[in-house]
C-alpha positions in Angstrom: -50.5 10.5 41.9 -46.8 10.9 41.6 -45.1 10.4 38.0 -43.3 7.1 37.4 -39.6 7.2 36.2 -40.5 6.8 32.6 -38.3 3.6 31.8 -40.7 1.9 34.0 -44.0 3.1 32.7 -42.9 2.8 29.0 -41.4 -0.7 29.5 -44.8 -1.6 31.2 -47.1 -0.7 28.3 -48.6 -3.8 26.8 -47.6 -6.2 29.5 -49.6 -5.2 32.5 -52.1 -8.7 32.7 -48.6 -10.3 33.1 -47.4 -7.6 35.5 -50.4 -7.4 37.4 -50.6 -11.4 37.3 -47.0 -12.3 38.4 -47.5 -9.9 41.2 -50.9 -12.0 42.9 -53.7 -10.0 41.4 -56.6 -12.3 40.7 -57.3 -12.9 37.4 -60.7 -12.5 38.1 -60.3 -8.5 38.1 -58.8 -8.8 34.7 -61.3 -9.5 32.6 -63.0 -6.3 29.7 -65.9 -7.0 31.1 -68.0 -5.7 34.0 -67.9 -8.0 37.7 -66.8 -7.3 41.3 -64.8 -4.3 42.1 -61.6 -5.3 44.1 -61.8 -1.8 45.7 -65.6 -1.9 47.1 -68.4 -3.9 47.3 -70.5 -3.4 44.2 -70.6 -6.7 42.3 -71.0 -5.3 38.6 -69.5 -2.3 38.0 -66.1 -2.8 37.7 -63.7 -3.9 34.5 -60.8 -3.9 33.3 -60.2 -2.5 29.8 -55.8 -1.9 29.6 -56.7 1.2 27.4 -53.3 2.1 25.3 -51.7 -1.3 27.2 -51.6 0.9 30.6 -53.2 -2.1 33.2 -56.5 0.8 33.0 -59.5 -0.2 34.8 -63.4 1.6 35.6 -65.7 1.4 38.4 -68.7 3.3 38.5 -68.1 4.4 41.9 -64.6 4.3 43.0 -63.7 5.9 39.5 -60.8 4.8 37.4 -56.9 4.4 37.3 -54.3 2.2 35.8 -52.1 -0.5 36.5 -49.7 1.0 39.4 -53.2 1.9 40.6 -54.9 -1.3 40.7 -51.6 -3.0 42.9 -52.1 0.1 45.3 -55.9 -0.8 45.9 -55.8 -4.4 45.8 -53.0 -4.9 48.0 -52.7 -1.6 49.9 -49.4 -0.6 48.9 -47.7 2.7 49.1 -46.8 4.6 45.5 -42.9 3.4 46.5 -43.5 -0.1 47.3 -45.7 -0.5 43.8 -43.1 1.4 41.5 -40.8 -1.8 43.5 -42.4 -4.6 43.0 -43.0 -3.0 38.8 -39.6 -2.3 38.4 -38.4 -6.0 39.7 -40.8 -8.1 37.5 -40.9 -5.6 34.3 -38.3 -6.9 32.3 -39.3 -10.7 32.8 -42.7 -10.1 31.2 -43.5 -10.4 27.4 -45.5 -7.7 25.6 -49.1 -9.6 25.8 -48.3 -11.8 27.9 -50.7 -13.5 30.8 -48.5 -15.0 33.5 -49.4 -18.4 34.9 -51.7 -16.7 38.7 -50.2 -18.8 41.6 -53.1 -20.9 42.3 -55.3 -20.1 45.3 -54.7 -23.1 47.3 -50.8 -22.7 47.0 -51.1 -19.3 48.3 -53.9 -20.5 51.3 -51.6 -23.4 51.9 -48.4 -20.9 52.5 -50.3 -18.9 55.0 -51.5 -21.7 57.0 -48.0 -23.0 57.2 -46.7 -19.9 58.6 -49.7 -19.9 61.1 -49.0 -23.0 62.3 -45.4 -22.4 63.0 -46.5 -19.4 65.5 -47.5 -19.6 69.5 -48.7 -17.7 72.1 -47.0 -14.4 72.6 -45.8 -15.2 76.3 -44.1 -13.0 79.3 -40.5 -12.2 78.1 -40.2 -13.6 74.5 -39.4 -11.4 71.5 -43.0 -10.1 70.8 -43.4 -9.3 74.6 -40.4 -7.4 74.9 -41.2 -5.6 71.7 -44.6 -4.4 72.4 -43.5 -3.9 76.3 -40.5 -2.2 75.0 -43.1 0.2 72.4 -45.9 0.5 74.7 -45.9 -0.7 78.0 -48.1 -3.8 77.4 -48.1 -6.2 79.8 -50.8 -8.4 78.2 -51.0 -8.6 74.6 -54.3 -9.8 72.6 -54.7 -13.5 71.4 -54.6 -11.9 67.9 -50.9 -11.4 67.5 -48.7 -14.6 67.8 -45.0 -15.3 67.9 -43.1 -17.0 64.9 -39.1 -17.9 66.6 -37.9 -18.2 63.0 -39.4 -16.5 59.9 -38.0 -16.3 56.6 -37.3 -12.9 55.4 -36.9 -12.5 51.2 -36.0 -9.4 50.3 -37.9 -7.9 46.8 -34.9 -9.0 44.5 -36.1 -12.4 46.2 -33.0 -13.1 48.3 -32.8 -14.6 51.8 -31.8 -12.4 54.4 -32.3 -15.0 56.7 -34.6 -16.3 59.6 -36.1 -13.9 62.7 -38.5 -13.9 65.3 -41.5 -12.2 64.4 -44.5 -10.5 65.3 -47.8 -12.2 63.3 -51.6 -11.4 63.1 -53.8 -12.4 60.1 -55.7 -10.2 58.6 -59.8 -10.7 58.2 -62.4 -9.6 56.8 -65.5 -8.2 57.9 -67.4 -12.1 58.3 -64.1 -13.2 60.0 -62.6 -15.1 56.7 -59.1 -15.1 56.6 -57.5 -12.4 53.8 -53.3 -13.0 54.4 -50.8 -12.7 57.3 -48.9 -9.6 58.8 -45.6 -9.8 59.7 -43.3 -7.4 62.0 -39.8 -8.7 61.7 -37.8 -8.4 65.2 -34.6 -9.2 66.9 -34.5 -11.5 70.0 -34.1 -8.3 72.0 -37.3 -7.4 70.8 -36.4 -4.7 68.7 -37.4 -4.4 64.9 -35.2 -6.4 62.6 -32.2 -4.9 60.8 -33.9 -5.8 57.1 -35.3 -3.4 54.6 -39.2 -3.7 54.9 -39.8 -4.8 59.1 -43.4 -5.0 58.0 -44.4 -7.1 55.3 -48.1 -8.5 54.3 -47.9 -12.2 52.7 -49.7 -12.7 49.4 -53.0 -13.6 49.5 -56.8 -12.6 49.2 -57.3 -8.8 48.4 -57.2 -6.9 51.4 -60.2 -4.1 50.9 -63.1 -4.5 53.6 -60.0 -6.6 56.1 -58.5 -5.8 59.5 -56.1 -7.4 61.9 -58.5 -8.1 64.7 -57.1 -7.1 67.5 -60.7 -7.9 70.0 -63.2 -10.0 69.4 -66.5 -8.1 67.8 -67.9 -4.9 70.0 -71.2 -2.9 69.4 -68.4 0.1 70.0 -65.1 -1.0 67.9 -62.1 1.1 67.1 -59.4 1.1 63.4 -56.7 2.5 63.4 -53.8 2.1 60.6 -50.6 0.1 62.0 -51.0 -2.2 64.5 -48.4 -1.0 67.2 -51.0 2.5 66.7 -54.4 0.2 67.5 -53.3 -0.8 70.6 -52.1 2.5 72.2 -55.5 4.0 71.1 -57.2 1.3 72.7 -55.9 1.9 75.7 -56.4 5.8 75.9 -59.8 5.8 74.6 -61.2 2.4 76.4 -62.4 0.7 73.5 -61.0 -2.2 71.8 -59.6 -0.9 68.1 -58.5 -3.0 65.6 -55.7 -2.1 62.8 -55.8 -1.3 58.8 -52.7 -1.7 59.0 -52.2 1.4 56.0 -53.7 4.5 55.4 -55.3 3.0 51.9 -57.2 -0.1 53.7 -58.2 2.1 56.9 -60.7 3.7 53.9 -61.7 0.5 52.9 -62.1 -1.0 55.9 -66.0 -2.4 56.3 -66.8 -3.2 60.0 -68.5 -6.2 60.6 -72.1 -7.1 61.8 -73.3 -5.5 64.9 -71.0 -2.8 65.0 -73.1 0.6 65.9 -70.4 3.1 66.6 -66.8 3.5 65.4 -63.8 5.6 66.4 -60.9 6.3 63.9 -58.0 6.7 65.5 -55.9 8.3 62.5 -52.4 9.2 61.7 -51.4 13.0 62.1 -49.4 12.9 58.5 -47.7 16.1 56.8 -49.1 15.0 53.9 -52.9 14.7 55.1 -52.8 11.4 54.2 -53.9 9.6 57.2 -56.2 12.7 58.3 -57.7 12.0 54.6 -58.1 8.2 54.8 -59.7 8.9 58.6 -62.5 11.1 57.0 -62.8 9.2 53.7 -63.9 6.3 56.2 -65.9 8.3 58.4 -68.1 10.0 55.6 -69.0 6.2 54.4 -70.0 4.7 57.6 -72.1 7.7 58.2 -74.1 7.0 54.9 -74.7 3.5 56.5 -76.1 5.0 59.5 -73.3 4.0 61.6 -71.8 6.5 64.6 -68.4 7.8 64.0 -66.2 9.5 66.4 -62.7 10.7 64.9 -59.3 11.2 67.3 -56.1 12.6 65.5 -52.9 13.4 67.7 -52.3 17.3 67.8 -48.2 17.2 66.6 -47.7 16.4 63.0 -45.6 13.7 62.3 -47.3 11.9 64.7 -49.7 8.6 65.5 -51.0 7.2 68.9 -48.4 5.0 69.4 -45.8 7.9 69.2 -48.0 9.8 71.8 -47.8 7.5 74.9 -50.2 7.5 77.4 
């Protein structure tokens, strides 16, 4: 794991329930004692002890880590976009303190909003042009809708204003919703001039979820971005859904019925996508499941940058 500028990780000592709180982690994986692990599917053998104030958790079989850890795995986020979202809040919580968790329903009733205010992705509108533009797609699944104006907040919480954008929920493996992906574009259908293009709302935790990008197949696909899914799916044939990160592709659980599986990982210089591909692959073989793994040749590289 890559060290944290220190002024972080010392002002963080002693507040990480607040931290960890004010950023959407469930209180529920904040308790010292032992209950469901937000990283896999044991029920009782997780807790969460903040050892020395450092947010430190255990589980028995993913192992153990500390705060900046537990925001990686519960939400999938990259090293960067935790050290982020730490350094914005930091200051604003007290030593001790357990911030008021947005309540459930508020969060539920944010995504369902959003989803309401999307359509059907149709011939020539932002989305179209976008994946058209990327890929060549002609039709594009019932899965991903279009939103003509989406808010875009940047992480010091400003408004950077309204876009059309690309939006897919995100489920898990029994079809319940988890939270919303957004791709932020330009009319032209080009990504939007903001920092973060691609942005997951706050919700459920996302371990086990996918954007479906298919309905359910004895033969199903996962891949990590979404833009990636869909140009595996069409060179290999099978519908794949996406991850949407490296982190939840190895969490990803498939759901009922599915027999065989094909990862179609990232080619990353730092093995990270090959090492989320296989990390999935060896735990889907335990569960007697078939696994079939494609990585693009050039470094640097995922499906989508490959063509067809």
């Amino acid at each position: 794991m890559q060290a944290l500028r220190p002024k972080t990780a010392e002002v963080a000592v002693g507040r990480w329930p607040g931290i960890l709180q004010a950023l959407g982690v469930d209180p529920a994986y904040l308790r010292n004692k032992h209950g469901p692990c937000p990283a896999c599917t044991g029920k009782d053998r997780y807790r969460f002890d903040d050892k020395d104030g450092r947010g430190t958790w255990f589980c028995s079989r993913c192992g153990s880590g500390d705060g900046f850890q537990l925001l990686q795995i519960v939400f999938g986020w990259t090293f960067q976009e935790t050290a982020k979202h730490v350094d914005r809040i930091v200051g604003t919580v007290p030593a001790g303190a357990i911030m008021p968790a947005r309540a459930e329903h508020d969060k539920v009733k944010a995504l369902q909003r959003v989803w309401a205010e999307t359509r059907e992705v149709v011939h020539g509108d932002p989305v179209w042009r976008y994946l058209n533009g990327r890929l060549g797609l002609e039709q594009v699944p019932a899965g991903l809708r279009f939103h003509p104006r989406l808010r875009y907040t940047d992480e010091e919480g400003r408004d950077l204003g309204r876009f059309p954008a690309m939006v897919a929920k995100i489920q898990y493996p029994d079809g319940a919703g988890a939270s919303i992906h957004r791709t932020y574009l330009t009319y032209e259908g080009e990504k939007a001039p903001v920092p973060q293009p691609k942005k997951i709302m706050a919700g459920k935790t996302l371990n086990t979820a996918a954007v479906r990008l298919s309905g359910v197949e004895t033969t199903l696909g996962i891949a990590e971005g979404i833009e990636t899914a869909l140009a595996a799916s069409q060179r290999f044939g099978v519908p794949v859904w996406a991850a949407t990160n490296a982190t939840l592709l190895e969490a990803w659980v498939p759901p009922e019925g599915v027999e065989r599986v094909l990862i179609a990982g990232d080619n990353d210089a730092s093995f990270t996508g090959q090492a989320a591909a296989f990390g999935l692959a060896r735990r889907l073989v335990q569960k007697g499941i078939a696994v079939e793994i494609q990585i693009p040749d050039r470094v640097g590289r995922d499906w989508a940058d490959e063509g067809l």
